[in-house]
C-alpha positions in Angstrom: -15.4 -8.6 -2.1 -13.4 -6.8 0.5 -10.0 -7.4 1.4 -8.6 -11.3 0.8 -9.1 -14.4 2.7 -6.6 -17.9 2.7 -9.4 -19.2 0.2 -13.0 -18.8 -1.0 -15.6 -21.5 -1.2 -18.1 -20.9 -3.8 -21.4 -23.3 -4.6 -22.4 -22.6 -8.0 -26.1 -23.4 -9.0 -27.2 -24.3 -12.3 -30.4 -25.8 -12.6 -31.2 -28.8 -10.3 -27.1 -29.2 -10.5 -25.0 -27.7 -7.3 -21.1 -27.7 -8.1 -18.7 -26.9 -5.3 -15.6 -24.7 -6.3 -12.5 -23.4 -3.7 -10.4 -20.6 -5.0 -7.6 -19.8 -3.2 -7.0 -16.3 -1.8 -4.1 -13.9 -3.7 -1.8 -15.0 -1.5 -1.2 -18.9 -1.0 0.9 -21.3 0.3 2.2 -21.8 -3.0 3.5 -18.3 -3.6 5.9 -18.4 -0.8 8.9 -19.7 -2.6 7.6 -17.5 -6.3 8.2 -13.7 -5.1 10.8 -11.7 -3.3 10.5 -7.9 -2.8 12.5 -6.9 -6.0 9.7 -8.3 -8.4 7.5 -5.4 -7.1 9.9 -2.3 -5.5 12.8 -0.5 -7.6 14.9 2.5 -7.3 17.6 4.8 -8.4 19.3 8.1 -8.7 18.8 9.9 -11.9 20.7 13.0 -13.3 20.0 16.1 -11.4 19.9 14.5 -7.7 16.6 13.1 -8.9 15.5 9.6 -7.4 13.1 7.1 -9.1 11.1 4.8 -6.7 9.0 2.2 -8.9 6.4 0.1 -6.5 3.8 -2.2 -8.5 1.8 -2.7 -5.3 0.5 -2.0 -1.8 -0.6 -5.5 -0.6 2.3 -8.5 0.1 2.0 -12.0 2.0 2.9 -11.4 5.6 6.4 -12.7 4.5 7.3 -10.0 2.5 5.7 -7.3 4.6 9.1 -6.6 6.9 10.9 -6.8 3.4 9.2 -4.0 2.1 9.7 -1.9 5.1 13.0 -2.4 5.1 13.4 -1.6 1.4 11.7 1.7 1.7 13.8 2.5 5.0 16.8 1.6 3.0 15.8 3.7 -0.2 15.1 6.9 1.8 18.4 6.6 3.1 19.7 6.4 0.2 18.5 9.1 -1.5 19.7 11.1 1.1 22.8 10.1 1.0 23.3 10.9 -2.6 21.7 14.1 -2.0 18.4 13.7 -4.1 16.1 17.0 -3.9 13.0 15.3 -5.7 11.4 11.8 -5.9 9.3 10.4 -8.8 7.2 7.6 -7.7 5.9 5.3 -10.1 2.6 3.8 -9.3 1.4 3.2 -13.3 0.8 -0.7 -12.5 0.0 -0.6 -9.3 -3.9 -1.7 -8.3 -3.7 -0.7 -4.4 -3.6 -2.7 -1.5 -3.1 -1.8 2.4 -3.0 1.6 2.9 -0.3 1.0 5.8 2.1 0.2 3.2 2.3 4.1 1.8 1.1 5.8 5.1 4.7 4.1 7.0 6.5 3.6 3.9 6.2 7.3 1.7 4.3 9.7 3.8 6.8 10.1 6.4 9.4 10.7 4.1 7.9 13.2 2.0 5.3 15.1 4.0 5.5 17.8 6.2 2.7 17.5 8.3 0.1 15.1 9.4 -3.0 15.3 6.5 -6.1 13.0 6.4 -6.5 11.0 3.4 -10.0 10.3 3.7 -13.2 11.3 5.3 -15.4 8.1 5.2 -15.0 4.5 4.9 -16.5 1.3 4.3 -14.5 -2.1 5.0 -15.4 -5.5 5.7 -13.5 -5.9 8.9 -10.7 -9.1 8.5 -8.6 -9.8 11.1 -5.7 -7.4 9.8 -7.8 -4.1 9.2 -9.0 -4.8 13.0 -5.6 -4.9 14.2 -5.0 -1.9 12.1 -7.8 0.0 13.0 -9.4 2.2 13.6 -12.4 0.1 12.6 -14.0 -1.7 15.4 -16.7 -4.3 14.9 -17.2 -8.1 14.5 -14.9 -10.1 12.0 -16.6 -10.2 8.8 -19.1 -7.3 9.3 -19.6 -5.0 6.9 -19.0 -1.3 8.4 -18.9 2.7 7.2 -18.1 6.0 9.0 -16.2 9.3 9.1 -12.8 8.8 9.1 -10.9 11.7 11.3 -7.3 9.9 12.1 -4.5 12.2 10.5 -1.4 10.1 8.8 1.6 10.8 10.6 4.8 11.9 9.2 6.8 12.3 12.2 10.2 10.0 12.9 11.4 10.6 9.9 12.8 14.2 9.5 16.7 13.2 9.0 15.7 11.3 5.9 12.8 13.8 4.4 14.2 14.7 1.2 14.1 18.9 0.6 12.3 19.0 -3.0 9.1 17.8 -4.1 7.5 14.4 -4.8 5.8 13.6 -8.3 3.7 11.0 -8.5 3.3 8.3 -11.9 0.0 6.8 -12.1 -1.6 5.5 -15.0 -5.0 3.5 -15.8 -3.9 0.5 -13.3 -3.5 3.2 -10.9 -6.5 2.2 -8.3 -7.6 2.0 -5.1 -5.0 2.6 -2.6 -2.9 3.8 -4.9 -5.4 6.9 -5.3 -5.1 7.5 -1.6 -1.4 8.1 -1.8 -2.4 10.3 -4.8 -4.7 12.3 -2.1 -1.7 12.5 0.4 1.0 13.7 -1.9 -1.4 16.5 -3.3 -1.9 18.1 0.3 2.2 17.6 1.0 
């Protein structure tokens, strides 16, 4: 499947017997009130102006989406403030997500120029990766092509740190997470 919906509705053959199941998406209702941003983002200063940013994941319910801005805005400022020359970024459990989350959230902070981080794609188009872009198409097609956009890094210069950034990943590592792999290598 790609990318999420509220729910899926699945008929499930067996036989002559037709069962109706309904799954509901990763994010439902019900997990409003369960997470806050801390159960996925951490960070600190280390010995040797070194700073530690820990995030599990690049995908949250659109009420924790400002919350993780925020918290990345707020740990680059940190840092800065207590004068750390390189990040480690620990992605070891983190499957992926929205690749928006690392192009506004890291990249800007760490790169220092624009750099693509792919050069083809294939999506199913949902309402947020049309919004997104730059995929254009009908909701629910299935669509591929070069990809040419270049992530920008710009905006951000007072809080780039000077040093380097080292990225964690591990076998839970995936998808997105790969990208920002991609984007830190050509920093």
């Amino acid at each position: 499947m790609f990318g999420d919906s509220d729910a899926y509705h699945f008929e499930i053959y067996s036989g002559s017997k037709r069962r109706e199941i309904l799954v509901d998406g990763v994010f439902g209702e019900s997990d409003k009130s369960t997470f806050t941003i801390d159960d996925f983002l951490s960070r600190k200063v280390l010995n040797n102006n070194i700073g530690y940013l820990r995030i599990d994941r690049f995908y949250y319910p659109p009420y924790l989406e400002e919350s993780f801005f925020k918290f990345m805005e707020e740990t680059w400022l940190a840092f800065k403030q207590a004068k750390v020359q390189d990040v480690i970024i620990d992605v070891r459990t983190n499957p992926g997500g929205t690749d928006h989350y690392w192009q506004r959230g890291i990249s800007p902070y760490v790169a220092s120029k624009p750099f693509p981080f792919i050069s083809k794609y294939k999506i199913r188009l949902t309402e947020r990766n049309l919004t997104l872009g730059p995929a254009k198409g009908e909701l629910g097609a299935i669509v591929d092509g070069p990809y040419e956009p270049l992530i920008p890094v710009s905006g951000k210069e007072n809080q780039k740190l000077p040093g380097k950034a080292y990225l964690l990943m591990g076998p839970m590592s995936y998808s997105s997470t790969i990208f920002v792999s991609n984007g830190i290598s050509r920093c």
